[in-house]
C-alpha positions as CSV (number, residue, x, y, z in Angstrom):
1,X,-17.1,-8.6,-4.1
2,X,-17.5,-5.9,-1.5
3,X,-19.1,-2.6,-3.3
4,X,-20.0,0.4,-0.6
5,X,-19.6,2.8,-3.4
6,X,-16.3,2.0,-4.3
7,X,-15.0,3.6,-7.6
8,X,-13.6,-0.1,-8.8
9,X,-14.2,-3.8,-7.8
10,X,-10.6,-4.2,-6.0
11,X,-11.9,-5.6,-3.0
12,X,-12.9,-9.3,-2.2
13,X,-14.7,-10.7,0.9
14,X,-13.3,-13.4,3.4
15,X,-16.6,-15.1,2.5
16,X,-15.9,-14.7,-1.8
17,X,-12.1,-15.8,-1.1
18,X,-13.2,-18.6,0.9
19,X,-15.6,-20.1,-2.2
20,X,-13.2,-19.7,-4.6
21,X,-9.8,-20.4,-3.1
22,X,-9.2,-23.5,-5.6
23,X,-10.3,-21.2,-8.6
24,X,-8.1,-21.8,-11.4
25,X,-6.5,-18.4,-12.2
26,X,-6.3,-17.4,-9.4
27,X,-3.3,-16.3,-6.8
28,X,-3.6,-15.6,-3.2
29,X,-0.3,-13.9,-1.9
30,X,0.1,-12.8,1.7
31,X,2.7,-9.5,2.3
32,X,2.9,-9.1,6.3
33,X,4.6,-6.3,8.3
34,X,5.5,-8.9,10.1
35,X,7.0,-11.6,7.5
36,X,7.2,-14.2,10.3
37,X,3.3,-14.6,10.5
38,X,3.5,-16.3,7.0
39,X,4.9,-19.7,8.7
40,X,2.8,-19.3,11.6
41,X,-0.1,-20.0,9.3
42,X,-1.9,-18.5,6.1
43,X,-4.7,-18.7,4.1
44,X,-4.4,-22.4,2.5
45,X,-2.3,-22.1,-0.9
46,X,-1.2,-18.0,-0.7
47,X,2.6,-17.2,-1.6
48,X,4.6,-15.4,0.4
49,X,5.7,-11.5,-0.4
50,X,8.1,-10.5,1.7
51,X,8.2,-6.8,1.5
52,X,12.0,-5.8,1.9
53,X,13.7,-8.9,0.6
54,X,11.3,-9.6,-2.8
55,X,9.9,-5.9,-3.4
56,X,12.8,-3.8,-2.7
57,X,16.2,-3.3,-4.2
58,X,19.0,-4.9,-1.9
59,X,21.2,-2.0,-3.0
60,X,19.6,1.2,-4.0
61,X,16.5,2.6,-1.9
62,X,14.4,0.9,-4.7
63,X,12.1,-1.4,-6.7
64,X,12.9,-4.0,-7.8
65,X,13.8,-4.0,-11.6
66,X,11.7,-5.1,-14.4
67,X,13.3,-8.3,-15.2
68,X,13.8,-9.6,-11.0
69,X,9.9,-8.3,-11.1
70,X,8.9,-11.0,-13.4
71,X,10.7,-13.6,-12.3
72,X,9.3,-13.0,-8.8
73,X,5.8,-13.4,-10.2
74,X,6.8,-16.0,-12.6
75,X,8.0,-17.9,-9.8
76,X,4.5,-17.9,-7.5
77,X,2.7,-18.5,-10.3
78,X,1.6,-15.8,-11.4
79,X,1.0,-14.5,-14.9
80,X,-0.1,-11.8,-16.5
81,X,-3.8,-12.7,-17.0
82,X,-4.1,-14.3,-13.0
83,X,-6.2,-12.5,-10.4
84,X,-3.9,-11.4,-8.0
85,X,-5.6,-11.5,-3.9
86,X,-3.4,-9.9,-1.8
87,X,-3.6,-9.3,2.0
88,X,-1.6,-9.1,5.2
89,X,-1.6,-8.1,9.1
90,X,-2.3,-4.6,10.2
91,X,-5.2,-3.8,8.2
92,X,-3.3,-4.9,4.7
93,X,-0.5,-2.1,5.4
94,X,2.1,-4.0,3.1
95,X,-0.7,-5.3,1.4
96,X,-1.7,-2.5,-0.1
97,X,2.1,-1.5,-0.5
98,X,1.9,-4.9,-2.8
99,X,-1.3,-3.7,-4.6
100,X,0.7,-0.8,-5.6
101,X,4.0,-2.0,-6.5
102,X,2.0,-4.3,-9.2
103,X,0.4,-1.8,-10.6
104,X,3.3,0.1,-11.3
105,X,4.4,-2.7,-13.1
106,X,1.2,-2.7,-14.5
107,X,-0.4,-5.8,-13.6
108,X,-4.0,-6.3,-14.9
109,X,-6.5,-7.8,-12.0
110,X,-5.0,-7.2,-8.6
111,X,-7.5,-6.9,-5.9
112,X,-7.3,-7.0,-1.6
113,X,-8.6,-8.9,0.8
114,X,-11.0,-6.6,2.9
115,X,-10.4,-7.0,6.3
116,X,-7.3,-8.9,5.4
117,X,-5.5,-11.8,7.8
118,X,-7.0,-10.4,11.0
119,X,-10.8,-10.8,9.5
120,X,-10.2,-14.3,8.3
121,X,-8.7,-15.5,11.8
122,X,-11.5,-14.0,13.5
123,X,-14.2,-15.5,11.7
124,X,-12.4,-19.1,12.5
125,X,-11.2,-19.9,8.8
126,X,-8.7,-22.6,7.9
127,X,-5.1,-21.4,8.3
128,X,-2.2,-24.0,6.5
129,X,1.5,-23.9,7.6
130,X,1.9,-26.0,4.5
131,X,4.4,-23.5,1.8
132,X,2.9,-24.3,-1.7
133,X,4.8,-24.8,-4.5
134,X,3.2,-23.8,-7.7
135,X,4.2,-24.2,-11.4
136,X,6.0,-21.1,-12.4
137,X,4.5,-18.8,-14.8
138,X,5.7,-17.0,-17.7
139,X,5.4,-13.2,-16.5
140,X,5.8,-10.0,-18.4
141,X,5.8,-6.8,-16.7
142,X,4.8,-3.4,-18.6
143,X,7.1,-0.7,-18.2
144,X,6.9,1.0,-14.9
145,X,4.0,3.5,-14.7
146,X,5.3,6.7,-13.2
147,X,2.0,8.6,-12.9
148,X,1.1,6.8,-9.7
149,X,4.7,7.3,-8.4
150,X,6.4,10.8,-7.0
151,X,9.9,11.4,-6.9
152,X,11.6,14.1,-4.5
153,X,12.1,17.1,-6.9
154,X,8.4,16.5,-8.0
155,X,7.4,17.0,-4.9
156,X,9.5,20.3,-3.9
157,X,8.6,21.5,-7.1
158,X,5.1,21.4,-6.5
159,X,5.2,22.8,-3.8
160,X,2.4,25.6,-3.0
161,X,0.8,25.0,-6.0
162,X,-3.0,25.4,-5.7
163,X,-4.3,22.5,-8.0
164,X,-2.1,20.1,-6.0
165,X,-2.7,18.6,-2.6
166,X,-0.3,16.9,0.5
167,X,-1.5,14.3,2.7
168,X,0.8,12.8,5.4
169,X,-0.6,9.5,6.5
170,X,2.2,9.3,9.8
171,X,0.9,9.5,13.0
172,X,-0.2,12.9,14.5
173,X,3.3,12.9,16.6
174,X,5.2,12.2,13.5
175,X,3.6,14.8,12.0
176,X,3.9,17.6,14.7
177,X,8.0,16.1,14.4
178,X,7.8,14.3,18.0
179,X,8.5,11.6,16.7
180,X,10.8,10.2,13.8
181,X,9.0,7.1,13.8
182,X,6.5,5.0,15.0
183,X,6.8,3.2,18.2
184,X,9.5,0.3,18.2
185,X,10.8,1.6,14.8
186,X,13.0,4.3,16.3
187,X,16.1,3.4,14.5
188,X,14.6,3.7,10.8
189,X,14.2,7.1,11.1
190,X,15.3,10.5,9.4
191,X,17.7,13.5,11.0
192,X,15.0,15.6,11.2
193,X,11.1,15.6,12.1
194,X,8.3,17.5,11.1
195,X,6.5,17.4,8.0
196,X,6.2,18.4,4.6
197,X,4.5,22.5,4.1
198,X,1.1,22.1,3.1
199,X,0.4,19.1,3.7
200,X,-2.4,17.9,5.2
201,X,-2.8,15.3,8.6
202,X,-4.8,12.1,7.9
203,X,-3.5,9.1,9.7
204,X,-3.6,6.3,7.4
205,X,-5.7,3.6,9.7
206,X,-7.8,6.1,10.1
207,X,-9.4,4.5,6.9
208,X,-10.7,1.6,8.1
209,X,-12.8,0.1,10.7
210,X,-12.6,-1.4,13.8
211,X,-12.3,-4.7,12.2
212,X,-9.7,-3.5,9.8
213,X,-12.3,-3.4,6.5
214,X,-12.8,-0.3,4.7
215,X,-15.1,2.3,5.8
216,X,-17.8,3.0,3.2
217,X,-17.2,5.4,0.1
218,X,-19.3,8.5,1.8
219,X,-17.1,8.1,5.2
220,X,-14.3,7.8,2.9
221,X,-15.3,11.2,0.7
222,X,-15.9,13.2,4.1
223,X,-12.6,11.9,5.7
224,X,-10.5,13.2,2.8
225,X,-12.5,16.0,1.4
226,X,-12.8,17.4,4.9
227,X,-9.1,18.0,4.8
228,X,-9.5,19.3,1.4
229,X,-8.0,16.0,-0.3
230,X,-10.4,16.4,-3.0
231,X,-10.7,14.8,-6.4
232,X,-9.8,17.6,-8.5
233,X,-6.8,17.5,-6.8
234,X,-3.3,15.8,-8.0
235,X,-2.8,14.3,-4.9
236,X,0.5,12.8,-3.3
237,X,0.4,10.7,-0.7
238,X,3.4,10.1,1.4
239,X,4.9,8.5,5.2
240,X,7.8,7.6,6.3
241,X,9.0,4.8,3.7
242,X,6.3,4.3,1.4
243,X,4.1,1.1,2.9
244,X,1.4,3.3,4.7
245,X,1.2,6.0,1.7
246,X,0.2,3.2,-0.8
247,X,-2.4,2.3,2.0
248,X,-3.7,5.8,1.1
249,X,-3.1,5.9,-2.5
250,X,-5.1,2.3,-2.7
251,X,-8.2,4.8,-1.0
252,X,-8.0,7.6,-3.2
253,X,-7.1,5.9,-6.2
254,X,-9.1,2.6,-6.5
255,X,-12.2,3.2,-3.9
256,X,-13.0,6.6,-4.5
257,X,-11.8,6.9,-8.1
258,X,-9.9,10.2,-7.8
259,X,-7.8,10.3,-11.2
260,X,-4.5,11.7,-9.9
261,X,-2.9,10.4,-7.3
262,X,0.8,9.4,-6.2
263,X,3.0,7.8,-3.7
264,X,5.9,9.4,-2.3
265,X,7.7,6.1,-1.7
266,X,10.9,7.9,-0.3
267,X,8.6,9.9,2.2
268,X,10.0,11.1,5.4
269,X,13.0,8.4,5.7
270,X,14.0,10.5,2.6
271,X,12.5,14.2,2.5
272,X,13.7,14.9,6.5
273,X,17.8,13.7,5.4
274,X,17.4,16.1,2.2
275,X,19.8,19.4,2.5
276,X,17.5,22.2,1.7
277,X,14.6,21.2,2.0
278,X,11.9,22.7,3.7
279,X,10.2,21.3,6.8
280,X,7.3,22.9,9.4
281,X,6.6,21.2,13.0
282,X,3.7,21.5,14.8
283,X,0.2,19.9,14.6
């Protein structure tokens, strides 16, 4: 288990995953930015999540309902008392999108991968293109928890409200509203730019090191609390669909152990289409 101060023990090492890959209760599950990666080679045994076509609605802007929830889970094997190891490219973006979407469904033992697919290539571990094909599991989900979830008239409402705090994990330019998007997502983006009054800029990479593990609790405490994302905050995290706020919300929530926090899952793609709303640019 990885510690560096962390609040909770939701982090596992390549070296702990690798000696207990073939632990029974156990379920490794990749969830890429890049779903493609998946068949180019994973971690021997993980499922696939594939972040838009198994976590989202294909109508509404969405979850996934309760019942299509457990039959995803039931299906890979998982059930509700199975460790859940999830990782994925790009310093466990969607991976940490995954860690949230389960525990909003309240699943018990979910943890991540610290340093996620890019670690465990470096260090020269085995990589299978074989797709597993585990017994399905009986899976029941818990209602959805809607304390670690904001909605758009939450956040307007809250608005200015000094025991409450904004972070917008985008990139500085989507932030100061140059930018809709990030780089080569140009299309996916919202009618306006800018950001959300109040809150505050913290790039959400800017959370982990060079080789895409965690930065320590203390570098994680001045980060945050140098921006005045404290812990006797109710903090909402947001971005520009959801994926790189959970990122966030994992930090605050599970490795620093601050009590109230949310994701904005409709984030910018949302808040900067909204009609009367309002919206500051600049840095």
């Amino acid at each position: 288990m990885a510690e560096n101060g962390y609040a909770k023990p939701v982090l596992v090492t390549t070296e702990w995953l690798a000696e207990h890959l073939n632990d029974e209760g156990i379920v490794v599950a990749e969830v890429d930015e890049n779903p493609d990666l998946y068949d180019e080679g994973h971690i021997p045994g993980a499922v696939k999540l594939h972040w838009r076509d198994d976590l989202q609605d294909p109508v509404e802007r969405d979850v996934v309902d309760r019942e299509t929830f457990e039959g995803l889970l039931g299906e890979r094997g998982i059930g509700n008392d199975t460790a859940v190891i999830v990782y994925g490219d790009k310093n466990n973006w969607f991976a940490a999108y995954a860690y949230w979407y389960l525990k909003v469904y309240g699943h018990g033992d979910v943890r991540i991968l610290d340093g996620g697919r890019q670690k465990w290539i470096d260090e020269g571990r085995e990589l299978s293109t074989d797709t597993p094909s585990p017994e399905a599991a009986s899976y029941t989900a818990q209602e959805r928890d809607e304390s670690i979830r904001a909605y758009r008239h939450q956040v307007h409402e809250w608005l200015g409200e000094s025991k409450r705090a904004l972070v917008d994990v985008r990139s500085p330019g989507e932030f100061a509203g140059d930018l809709i998007a990030p780089p080569g997502y140009e299309q996916e983006g919202a009618q306006r730019g800018g950001h959300i009054p109040s809150a505050a800029s913290i790039p959400w990479a800017s959370a982990v090191q060079d080789d895409g593990t965690f930065k320590s609790a203390d570098d994680l405490k001045e980060l945050y609390g140098g921006k005045g994302i404290t812990p006797d905050k109710e903090v909402t995290a947001y971005c520009r669909i959801g994926e790189r706020s959970a990122h966030t919300w994992f930090v605050l929530s599970e490795l620093l152990g601050y009590e109230r926090v949310r994701n904005y899952d409709g984030s910018w793609t949302e808040w900067g289409n909204l009609v009367d709303v309002p919206i500051e640019k600049g840095a």
